[in-house]
N, C-alpha and C positions, 0 to 999 in steps of 0.2 A: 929119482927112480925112473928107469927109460921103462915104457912099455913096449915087449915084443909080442909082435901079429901073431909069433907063432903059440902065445898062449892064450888068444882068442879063438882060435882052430877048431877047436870041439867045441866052441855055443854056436859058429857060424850054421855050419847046415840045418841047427834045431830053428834060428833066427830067420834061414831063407824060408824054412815051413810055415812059418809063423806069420810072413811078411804075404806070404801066399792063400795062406787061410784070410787073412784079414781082406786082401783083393779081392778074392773068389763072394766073400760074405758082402761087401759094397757093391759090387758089380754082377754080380750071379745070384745069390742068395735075396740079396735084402728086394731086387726087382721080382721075383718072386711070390714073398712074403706078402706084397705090395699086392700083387696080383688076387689072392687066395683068400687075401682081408675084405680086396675089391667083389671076390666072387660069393664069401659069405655076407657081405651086406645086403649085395643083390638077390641074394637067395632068402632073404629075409625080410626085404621088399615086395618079392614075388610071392611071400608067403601072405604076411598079410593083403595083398590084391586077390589074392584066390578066396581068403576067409572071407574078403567085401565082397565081392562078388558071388560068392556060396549064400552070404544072407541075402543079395540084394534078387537074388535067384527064387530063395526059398518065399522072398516075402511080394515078388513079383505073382509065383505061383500062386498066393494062396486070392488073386485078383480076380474078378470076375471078366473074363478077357474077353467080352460078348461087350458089357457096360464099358469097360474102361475105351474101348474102341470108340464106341459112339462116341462118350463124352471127349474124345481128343477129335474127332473128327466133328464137332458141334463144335469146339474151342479152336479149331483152325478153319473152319467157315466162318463163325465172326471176326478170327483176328489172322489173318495170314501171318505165314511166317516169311513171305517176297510180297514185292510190290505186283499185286495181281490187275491194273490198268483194265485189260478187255470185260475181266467181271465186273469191275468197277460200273464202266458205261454201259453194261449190259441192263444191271441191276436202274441203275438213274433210271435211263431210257425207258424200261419195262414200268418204272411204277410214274414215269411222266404220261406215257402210254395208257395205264390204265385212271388216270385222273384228268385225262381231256386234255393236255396239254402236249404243247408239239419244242422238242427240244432243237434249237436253230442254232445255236454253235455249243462248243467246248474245248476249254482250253486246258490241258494238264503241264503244271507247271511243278517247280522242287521235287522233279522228278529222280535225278543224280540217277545212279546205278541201278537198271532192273534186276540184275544180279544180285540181290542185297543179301544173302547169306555170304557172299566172299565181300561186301562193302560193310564201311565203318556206320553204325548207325547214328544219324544225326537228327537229335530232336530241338526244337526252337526253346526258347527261353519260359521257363514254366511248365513245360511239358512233359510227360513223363514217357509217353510211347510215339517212335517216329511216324511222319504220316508227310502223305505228299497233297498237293492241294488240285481242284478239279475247280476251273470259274467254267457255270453252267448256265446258257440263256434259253427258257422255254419263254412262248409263249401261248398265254391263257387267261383267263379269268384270274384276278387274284383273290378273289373267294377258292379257291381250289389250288391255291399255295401252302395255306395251313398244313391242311391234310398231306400233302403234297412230302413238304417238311418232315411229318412227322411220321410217314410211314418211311423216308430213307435213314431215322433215326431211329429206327426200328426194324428193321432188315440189315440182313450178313449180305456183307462183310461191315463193320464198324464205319460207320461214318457220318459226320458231325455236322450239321449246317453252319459257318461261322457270322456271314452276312448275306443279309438280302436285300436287295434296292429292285425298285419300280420305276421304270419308264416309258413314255408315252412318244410314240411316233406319228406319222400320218394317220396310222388305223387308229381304229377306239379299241380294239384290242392290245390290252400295255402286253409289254416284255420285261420278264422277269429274270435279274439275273442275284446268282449263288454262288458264293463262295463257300466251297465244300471240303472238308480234311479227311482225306481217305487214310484208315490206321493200318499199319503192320506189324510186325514185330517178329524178327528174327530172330533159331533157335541162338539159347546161348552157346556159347563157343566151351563152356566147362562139361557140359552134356555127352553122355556117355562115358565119360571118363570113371575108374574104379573109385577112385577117392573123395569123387561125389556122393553124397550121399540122400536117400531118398527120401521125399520129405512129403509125407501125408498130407492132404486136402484139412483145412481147418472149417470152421464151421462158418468164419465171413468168408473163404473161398468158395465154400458148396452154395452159398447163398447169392452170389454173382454169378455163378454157372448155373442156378435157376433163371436168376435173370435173361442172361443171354442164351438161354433154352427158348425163352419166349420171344426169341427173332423170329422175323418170318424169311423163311430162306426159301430161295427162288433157282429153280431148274433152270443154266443156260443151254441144255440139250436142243428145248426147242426152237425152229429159228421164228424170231420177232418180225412181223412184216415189215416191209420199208416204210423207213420214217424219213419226213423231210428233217434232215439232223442239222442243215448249210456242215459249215465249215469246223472243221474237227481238226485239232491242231494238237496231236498230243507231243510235239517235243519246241513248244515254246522258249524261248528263255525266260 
């Protein structure tokens, strides 16, 4: 049985319709479809961001924004959020100053980036919050190092004595030198974000924010008289 073309003739044209819908639906339609799928998920993304952000609104308000002030501004006096170096030496110097000693060099070392909200934070092994280090040589009494000690481990900004060694030169007045971790800690990078979510003070956090309420925080408004400081080397290697 031969087929003739001439009795395909009438399904052709319904065939080219066909051929043409199916085009139009891969290359026209379905990019589309694609689009509209794309714009309702986004649109349901944006919905719940609005909802987060509606509670994190309503439960921001209901704060006492008089207190919550303070205590962020108490919590970023002890712990900065940059490497703040000039309060650093303001702070030393003031409370070497008021315990009879005269600070004769300082050297700040694991300094890396003053910038540190755009730098990677790098803490040593064991440590939990980064900190750059300050070797500090006063000389004084070492009866009046204790104290000395203990009121910079008690004063904002955070910062830790790690070693102390005593030596004696010509004078009978020895030189004291310190090994000091100045701490910082940069906002997290997840902050401010909707999908964050906020997360209440617990009762050992309120209890460490009493504690560092009892620093003693010190005005660098006023200026400090000159001190014989020698040699200040803040970008050692």
């Amino acid at each position: 049985m031969k087929l003739n073309i001439k009795d395909f003739k009438p399904f052709l044209i319904p065939g080219i319709i066909v051929l043409l819908i199916l085009m139009m639906t891969v290359f026209v339609l379905r990019p589309k479809v694609i689009l509209i799928l794309k714009a309702r998920n986004q649109l349901m993304t944006d919905k719940k961001t609005l909802m987060s952000l509606t509670q994190k609104l309503a439960t921001l308000e209901g704060l006492a924004k008089v207190e919550f002030a303070d205590k962020v501004d108490v919590a970023l006096d002890v712990l900065p959020s940059e490497k703040d170096v000039p309060n650093n030496l303001f702070v030393l110097k003031k409370i070497a100053l008021d315990n009879g000693l005269i600070v004769s060099n300082i050297v700040v070392s694991d300094l890396g980036e003053i910038a540190t909200v755009s730098s990677e934070q790098k803490t040593s092994k064991g440590e939990i919050i980064p900190f750059f280090t300050l070797n500090i040589t006063v000389i004084g009494e070492s009866s009046l190092i204790k104290n000395f000690i203990s009121q910079i481990e008690s004063t904002a900004p955070l910062m830790r004595v790690k070693r102390v060694s005593a030596m004696r030169k010509r004078t009978d007045i020895p030189e004291i030198s310190l090994e000091i971790q100045a701490f910082f800690l940069p906002f997290p990078k997840t902050i401010g974000k909707p999908e964050q979510q906020l997360v209440a003070i617990n009762s050992e956090e309120e209890k460490i924010f009493e504690l560092i309420s009892s620093f003693n925080f010190l005005s660098n408004e006023e200026d400090l008289p000159n001190l014989p400081v020698g040699k200040e080397n803040l970008f050692s290697p």
